[in-house]
C-alpha positions as CSV (number, residue, x, y, z in Angstrom):
1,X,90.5,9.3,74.9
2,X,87.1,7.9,77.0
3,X,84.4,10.3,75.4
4,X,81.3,11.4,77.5
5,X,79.0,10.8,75.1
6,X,80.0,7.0,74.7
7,X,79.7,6.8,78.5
8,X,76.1,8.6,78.2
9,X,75.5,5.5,75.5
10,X,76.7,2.6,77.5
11,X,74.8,3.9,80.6
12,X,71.4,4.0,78.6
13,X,72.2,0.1,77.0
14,X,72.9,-0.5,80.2
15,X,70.2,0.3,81.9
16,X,67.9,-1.2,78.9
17,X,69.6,-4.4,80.4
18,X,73.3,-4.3,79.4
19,X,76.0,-5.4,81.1
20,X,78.0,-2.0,82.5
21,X,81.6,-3.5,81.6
22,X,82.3,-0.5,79.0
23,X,80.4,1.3,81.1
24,X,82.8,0.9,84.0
25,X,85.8,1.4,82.2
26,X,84.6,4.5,80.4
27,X,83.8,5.9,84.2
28,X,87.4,5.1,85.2
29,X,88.6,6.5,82.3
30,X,86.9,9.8,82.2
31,X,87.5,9.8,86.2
32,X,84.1,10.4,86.7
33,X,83.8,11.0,90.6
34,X,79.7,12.5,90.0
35,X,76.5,11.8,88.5
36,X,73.6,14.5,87.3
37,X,70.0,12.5,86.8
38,X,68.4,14.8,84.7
39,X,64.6,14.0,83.8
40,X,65.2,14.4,79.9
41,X,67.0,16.1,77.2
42,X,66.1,19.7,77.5
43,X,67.5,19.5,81.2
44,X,70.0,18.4,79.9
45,X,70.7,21.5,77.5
46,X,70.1,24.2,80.1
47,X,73.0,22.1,82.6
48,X,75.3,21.9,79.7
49,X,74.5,25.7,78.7
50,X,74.8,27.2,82.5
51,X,78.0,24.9,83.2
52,X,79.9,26.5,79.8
53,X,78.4,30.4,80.7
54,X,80.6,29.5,83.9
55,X,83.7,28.5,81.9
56,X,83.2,25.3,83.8
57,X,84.0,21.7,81.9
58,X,81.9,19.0,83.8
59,X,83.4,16.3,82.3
60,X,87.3,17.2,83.3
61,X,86.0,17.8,87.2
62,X,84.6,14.2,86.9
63,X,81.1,15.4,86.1
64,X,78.8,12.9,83.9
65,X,75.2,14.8,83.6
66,X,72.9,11.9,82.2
67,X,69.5,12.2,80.7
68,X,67.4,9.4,81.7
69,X,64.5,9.6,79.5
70,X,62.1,10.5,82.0
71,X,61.6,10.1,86.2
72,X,59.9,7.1,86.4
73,X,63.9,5.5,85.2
74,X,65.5,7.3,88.8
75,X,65.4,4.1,90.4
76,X,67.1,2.1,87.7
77,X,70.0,5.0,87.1
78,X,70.8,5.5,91.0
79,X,71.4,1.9,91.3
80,X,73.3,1.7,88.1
81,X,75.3,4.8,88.8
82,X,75.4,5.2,92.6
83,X,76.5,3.2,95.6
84,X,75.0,-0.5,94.6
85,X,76.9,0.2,91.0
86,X,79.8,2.7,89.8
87,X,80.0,4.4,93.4
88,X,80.0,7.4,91.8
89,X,78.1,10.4,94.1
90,X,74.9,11.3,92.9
91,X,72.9,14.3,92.7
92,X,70.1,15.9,90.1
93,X,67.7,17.9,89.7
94,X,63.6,17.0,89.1
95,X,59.9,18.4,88.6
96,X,58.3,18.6,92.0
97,X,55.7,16.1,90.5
98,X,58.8,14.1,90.4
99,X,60.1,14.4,93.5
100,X,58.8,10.9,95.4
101,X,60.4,9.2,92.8
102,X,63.5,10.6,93.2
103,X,63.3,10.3,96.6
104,X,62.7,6.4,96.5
105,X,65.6,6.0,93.7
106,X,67.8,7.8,96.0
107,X,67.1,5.5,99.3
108,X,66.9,2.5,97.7
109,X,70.8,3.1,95.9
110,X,71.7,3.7,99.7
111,X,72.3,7.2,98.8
112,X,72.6,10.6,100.9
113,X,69.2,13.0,99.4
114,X,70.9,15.3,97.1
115,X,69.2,16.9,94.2
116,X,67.0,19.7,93.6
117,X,63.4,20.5,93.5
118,X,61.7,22.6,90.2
119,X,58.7,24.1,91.3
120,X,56.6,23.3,88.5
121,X,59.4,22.5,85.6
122,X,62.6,23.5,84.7
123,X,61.1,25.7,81.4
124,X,58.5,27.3,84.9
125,X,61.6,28.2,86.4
126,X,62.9,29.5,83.5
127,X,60.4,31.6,82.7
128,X,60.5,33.0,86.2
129,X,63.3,34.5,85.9
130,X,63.9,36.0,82.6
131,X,60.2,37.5,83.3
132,X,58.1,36.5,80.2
133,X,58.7,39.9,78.0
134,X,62.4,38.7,77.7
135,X,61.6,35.0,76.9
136,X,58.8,36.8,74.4
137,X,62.2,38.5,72.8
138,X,63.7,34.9,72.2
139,X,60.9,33.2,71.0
140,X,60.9,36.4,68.5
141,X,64.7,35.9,67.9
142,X,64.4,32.5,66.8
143,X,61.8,33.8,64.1
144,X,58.7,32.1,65.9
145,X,56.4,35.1,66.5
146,X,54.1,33.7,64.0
147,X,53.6,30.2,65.8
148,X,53.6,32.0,68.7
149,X,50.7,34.3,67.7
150,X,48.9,31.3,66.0
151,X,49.5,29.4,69.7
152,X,47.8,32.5,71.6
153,X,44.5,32.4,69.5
154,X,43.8,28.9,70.2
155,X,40.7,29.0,72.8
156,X,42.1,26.7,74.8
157,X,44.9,29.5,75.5
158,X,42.1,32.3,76.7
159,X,42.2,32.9,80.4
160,X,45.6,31.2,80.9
161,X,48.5,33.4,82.3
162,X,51.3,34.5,79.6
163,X,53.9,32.1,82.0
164,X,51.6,29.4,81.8
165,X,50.9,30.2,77.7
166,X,54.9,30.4,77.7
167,X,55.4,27.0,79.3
168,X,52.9,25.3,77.2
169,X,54.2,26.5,73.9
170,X,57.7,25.1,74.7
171,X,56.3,21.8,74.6
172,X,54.0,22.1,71.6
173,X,56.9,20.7,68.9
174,X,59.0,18.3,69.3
175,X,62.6,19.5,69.8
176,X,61.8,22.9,71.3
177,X,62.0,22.4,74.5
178,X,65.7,21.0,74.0
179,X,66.4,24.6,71.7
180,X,65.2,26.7,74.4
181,X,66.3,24.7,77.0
182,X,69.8,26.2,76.0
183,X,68.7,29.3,74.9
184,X,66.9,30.9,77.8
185,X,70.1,30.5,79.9
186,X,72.0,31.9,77.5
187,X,69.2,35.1,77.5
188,X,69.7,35.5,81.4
189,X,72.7,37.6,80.2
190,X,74.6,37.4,83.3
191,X,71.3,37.4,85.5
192,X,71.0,34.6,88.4
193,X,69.9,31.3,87.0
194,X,67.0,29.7,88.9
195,X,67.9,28.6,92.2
196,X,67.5,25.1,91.6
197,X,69.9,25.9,88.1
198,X,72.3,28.2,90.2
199,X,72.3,25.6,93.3
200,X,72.9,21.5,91.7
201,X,75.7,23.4,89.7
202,X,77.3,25.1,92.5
203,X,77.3,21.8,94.5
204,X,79.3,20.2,91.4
């Protein structure tokens, strides 16, 4: 059976400057039909951890969600995956600082403008709507009160908001913001995701 993870694999070699022969037959095999561009890994987490709070398998509706290692690759992915390569549909969802690439990567595939918009981030959003108390309560869950103390004496913390304190301390080691990435959706505990979140997986 075509695994997504393989397809995820020959997509990145392919990009890299592969050919996209596996690639293709993995995409007919899986019947993929859509394409997520996701800036990076943690995005990646929070899609995968919102899509199974739904019940919802991507990969069986034809789904591949695809973490391109940053914005500035859009343009390479949309042609790859998108009308000028696989034909699949795309859509995604990017940092509003992100948002001209995306919108270049989109046109130049020949492809209808279909992603969504983060205000700041994803971990912003985030944040946003769990309020930061609760996110507070996970950080304390996954026994990192003391590095989160430590993190709020630095000086360069003093005078910042606790959202923006939050959101920086998610990026501080490496790896955390692809833990948390699953683990504040999974805290929203039947709350409403962030819009963004809620709306590129309703339009899946």
């Amino acid at each position: 059976m075509a695994d997504m993870d393989a397809f995820r694999d020959e997509i990145a070699r392919w990009a890299a400057g592969g050919t996209g022969d596996t690639a293709a037959e993995l995409a007919a095999d899986l019947g993929l039909r859509t394409a997520v561009l996701l800036e990076g890994p943690s995005d990646l987490a929070a899609v995968e951890a919102l899509a199974a709070r739904e019940d919802r398998d991507l990969s069986a509706e034809g789904v591949a969600v695809v973490s391109m290692g940053g914005a500035m690759s859009v343009g390479r992915y949309a042609g790859l995956l998108g009308p000028p390569g696989l034909g699949l549909r795309l859509t995604g969802l990017c940092d509003a600082r992100e948002e001209p690439f995306y919108d270049r990567g989109w046109q130049r595939a020949g492809a209808a403008r279909d992603f969504h918009v983060c205000v700041a981030d994803l971990e912003d959003e985030m944040i946003r709507a769990l309020g930061p108390e609760r996110v507070e309560e996970v950080i304390r869950s996954e026994g990192e009160l003391r590095p989160w103390q430590t993190f709020l004496s630095q000086p360069a913390q003093h005078g910042r908001t606790r959202q923006q304190q939050l959101r920086r301390f998610l990026s501080t080691r490496k790896g955390r913001k692809i833990r948390y990435g699953s683990l504040l959706v999974e805290a929203l505990d039947g709350g409403r995701p962030p819009a963004p979140l809620a709306d590129l997986l309703a339009g899946l």
